[in-house]
C-alpha positions as MATLAB code, in Angstrom:
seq = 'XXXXXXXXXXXXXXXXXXXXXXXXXXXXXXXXXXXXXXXXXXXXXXXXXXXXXXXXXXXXXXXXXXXXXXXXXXXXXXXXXXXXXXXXXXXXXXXXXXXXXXXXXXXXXXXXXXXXXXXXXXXXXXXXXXXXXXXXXXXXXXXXXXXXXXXXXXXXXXXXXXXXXXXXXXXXXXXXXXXXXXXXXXXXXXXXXXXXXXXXXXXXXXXXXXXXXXXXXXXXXXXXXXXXXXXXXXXXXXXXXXXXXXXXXXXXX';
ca = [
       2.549  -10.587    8.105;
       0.851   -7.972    5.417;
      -2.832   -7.933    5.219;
      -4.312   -6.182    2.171;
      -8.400   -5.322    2.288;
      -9.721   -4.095   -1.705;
     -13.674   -3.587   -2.688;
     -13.367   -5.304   -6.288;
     -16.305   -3.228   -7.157;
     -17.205   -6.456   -9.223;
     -14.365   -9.400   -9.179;
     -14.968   -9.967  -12.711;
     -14.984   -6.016  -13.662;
     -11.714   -6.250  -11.580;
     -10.147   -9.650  -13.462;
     -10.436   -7.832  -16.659;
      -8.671   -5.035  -15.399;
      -5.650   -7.274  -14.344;
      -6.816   -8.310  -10.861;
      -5.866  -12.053  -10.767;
      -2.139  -11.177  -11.952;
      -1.879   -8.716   -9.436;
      -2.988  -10.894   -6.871;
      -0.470  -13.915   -7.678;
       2.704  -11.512   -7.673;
       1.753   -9.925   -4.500;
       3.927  -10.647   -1.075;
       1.277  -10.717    1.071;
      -0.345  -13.157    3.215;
      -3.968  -12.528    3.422;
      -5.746  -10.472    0.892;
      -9.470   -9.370    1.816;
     -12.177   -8.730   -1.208;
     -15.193   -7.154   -0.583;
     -18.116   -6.353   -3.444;
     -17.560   -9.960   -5.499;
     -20.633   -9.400   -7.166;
     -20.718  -12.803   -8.398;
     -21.731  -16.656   -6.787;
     -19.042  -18.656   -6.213;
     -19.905  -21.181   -8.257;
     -20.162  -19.145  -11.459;
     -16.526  -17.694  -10.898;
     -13.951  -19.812  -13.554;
     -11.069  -21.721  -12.233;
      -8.720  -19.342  -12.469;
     -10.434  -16.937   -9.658;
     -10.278  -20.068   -7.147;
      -7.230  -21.698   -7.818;
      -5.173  -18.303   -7.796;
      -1.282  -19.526   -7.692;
       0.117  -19.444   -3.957;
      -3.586  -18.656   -1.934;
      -6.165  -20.511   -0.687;
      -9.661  -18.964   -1.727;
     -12.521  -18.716    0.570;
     -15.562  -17.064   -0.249;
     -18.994  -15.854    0.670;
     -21.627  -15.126   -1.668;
     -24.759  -12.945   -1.040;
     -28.285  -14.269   -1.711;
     -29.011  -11.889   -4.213;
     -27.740  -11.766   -7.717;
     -24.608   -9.623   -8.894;
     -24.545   -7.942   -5.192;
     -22.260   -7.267   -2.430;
     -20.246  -10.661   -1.488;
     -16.860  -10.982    0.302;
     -13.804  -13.283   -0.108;
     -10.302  -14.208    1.491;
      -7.265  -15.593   -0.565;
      -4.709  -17.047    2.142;
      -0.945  -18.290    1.296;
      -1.519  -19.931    4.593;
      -4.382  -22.541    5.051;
      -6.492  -21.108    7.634;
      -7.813  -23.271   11.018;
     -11.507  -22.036   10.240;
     -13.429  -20.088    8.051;
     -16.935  -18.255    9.546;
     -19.214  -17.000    7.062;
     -21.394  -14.433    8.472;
     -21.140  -12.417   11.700;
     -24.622  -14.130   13.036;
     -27.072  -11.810   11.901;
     -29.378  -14.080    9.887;
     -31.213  -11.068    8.098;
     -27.618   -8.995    7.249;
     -25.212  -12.259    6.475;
     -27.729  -12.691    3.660;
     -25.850   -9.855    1.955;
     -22.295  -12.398    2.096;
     -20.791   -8.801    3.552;
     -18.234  -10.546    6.315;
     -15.820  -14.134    6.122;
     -13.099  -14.079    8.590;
     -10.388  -16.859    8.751;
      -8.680  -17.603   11.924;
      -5.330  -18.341   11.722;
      -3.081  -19.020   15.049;
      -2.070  -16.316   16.107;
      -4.968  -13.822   14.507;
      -8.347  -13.948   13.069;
      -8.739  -11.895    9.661;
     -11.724  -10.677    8.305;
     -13.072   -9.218    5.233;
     -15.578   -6.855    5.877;
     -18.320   -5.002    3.035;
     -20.824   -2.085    4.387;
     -23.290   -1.287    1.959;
     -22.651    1.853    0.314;
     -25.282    4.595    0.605;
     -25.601    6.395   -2.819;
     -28.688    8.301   -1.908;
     -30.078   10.030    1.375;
     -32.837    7.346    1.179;
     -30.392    4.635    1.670;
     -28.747    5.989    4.532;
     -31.474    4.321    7.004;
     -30.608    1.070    5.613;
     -27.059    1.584    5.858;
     -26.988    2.728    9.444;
     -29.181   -0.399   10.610;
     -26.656   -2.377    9.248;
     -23.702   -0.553   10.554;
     -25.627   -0.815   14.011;
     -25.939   -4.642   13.716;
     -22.066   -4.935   12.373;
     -21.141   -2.659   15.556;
     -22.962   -5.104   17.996;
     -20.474   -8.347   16.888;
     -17.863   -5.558   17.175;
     -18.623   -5.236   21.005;
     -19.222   -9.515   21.407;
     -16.001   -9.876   19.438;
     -14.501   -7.600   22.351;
     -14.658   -9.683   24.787;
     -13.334  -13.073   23.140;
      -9.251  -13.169   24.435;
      -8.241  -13.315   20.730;
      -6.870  -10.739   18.530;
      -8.781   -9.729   15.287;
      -8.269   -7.459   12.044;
     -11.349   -6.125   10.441;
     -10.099   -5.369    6.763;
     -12.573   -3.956    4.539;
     -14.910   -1.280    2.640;
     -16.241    0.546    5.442;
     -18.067    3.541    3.363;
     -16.994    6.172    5.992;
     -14.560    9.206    5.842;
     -14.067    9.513    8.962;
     -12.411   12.821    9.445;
     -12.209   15.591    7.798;
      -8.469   14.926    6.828;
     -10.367   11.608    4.657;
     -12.239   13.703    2.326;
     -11.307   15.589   -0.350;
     -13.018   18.973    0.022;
     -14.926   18.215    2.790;
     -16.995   21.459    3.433;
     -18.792   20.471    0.221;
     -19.927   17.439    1.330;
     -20.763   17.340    5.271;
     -24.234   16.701    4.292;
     -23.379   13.507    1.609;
     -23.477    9.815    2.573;
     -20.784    8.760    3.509;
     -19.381   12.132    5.968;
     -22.827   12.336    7.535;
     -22.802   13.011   10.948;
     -24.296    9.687   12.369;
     -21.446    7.752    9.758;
     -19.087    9.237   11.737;
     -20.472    8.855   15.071;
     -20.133    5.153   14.338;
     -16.233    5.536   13.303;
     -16.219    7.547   16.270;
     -17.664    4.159   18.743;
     -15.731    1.723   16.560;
     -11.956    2.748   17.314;
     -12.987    4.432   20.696;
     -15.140    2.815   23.226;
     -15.530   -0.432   21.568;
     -11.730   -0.687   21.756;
     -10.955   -1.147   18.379;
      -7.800    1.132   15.863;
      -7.442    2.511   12.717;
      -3.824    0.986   11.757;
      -3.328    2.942    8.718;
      -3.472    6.028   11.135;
      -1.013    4.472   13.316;
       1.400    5.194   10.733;
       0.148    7.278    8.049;
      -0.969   10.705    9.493;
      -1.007   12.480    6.060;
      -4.094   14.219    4.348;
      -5.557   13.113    1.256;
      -4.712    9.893    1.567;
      -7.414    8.224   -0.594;
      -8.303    4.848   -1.027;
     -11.891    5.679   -3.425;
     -12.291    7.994   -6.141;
     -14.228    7.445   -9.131;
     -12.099    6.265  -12.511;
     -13.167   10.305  -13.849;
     -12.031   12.272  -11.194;
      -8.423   13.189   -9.251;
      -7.535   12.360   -6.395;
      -8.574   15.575   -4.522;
     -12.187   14.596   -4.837;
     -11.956   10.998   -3.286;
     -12.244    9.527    0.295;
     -10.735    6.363    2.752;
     -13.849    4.601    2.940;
     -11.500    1.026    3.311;
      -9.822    0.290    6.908;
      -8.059   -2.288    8.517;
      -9.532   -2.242   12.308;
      -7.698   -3.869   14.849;
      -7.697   -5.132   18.008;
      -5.511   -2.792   20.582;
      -2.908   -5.799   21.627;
      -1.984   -5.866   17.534;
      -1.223   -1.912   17.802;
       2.558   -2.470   18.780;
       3.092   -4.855   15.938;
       2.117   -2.430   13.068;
       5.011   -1.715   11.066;
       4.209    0.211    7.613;
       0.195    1.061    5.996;
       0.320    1.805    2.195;
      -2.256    2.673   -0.468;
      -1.697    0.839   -3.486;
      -2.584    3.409   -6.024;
      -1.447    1.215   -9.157;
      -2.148   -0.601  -10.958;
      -6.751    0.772  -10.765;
      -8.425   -2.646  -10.997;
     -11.504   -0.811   -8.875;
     -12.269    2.909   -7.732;
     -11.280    1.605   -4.518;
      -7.317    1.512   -4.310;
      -5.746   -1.920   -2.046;
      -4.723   -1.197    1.311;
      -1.874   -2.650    2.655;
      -0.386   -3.194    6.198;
       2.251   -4.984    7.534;
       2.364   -6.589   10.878;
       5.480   -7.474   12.648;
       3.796  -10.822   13.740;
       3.357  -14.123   11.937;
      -0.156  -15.988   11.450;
];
């Protein structure tokens, strides 16, 4: 099974940029979108009726904003919209599909730009970690795929001294990393294979690669540790500043 989580940045922005080809020659099973940007119903055809996948998706309330989606080669046995937090699902920022064998989410934390925005960020991240804990105790396995807007270490960030004050390395970011793939349970699966530096999955379109961050994760369940078999940043073709992340699972749906 390979699981691939990308922040579009804008689906459309990302279409024109060769996003919908991409997607229809890719071997991969489940491919998790975060940052749509766009209503459902607006999208054309062609962006739900993508050769090979089923297409789920979940819109925010609010115009041109945030929004996740799943495309599936494998019709799933539900789709949730929403981790139950009426005030935060308003935002369309998690859709999981549960398959057999696995439930797969896609997962969008809203960025933090500012120091002013950090508050907001962190109450979300807060109510996101509580269904991390509830989904703890449910005897299923789960992977979290999405745009998590964390570096979590200092081996994440491109020059990292120069930004231990910036959103996004901030102390309390990291703290919540730090709960989410220790005492909650969950892990990192691209570090479960990949232990190299710099490997990036954002940087903006203007800068190199030394300057960006892994802000996008695939968090697992610990019985799905043992089955992780190869995580990969797919650096081309740039449909988004955020680069796909891929990782294959020796396991079916």
């Amino acid at each position: 099974m390979k699981v691939v989580t990308i922040n579009v940045n804008g689906i459309v922005n990302a279409a024109q940029r060769g996003f919908l080809q991409w997607l229809e020659h890719q071997d991969v099973d489940v491919v998790c979108v975060q940052d749509t940007r766009a209503k459902e119903y607006q999208l054309p055809e062609a962006f739900l009726e993508v050769p090979g996948y089923n297409a789920f998706f979940f819109d925010a309330d609010e115009d041109d904003y945030a929004g996740t989606a799943i495309y599936s080669r494998t019709m799933p046995k539900a789709i949730i919209r929403g981790f139950g937090n009426p005030t935060y699902d308003l935002q369309g920022g998690f859709i999981q599909a549960d398959f057999d064998n696995v439930s797969v989410a896609s997962v969008w934390v809203p960025p933090a730009y500012y120091l002013e925005d950090v508050d907001a960020k962190l109450e979300y991240l807060e109510a996101l970690q509580q269904h991390l804990k509830r989904t703890r105790r449910k005897r299923r396995d789960f992977i979290f795929a999405g745009s998590y807007q964390i570096a979590h270490r200092s081996v994440d960030l491109g020059n990292w001294e120069r930004h231990q004050r910036d959103p996004g390395f901030l102390p309390e970011e990291r703290a919540w990393m730090d709960q989410a793939v220790g005492p909650i349970g969950f892990v990192d699966a691209f570090r479960l294979t990949n232990k190299q530096d710099r490997q990036h999955t954002f940087w903006p379109f203007d800068e190199a690669q030394a300057n960006g961050s892994r802000l996008d994760y695939q968090l697992i369940t610990p019985n799905l540790a043992d089955f992780v078999v190869e995580a990969t940043i797919l650096r081309e073709p740039r449909m988004s500043p955020h680069c796909p992340v891929l990782v294959e699972y020796d396991m079916d749906l």
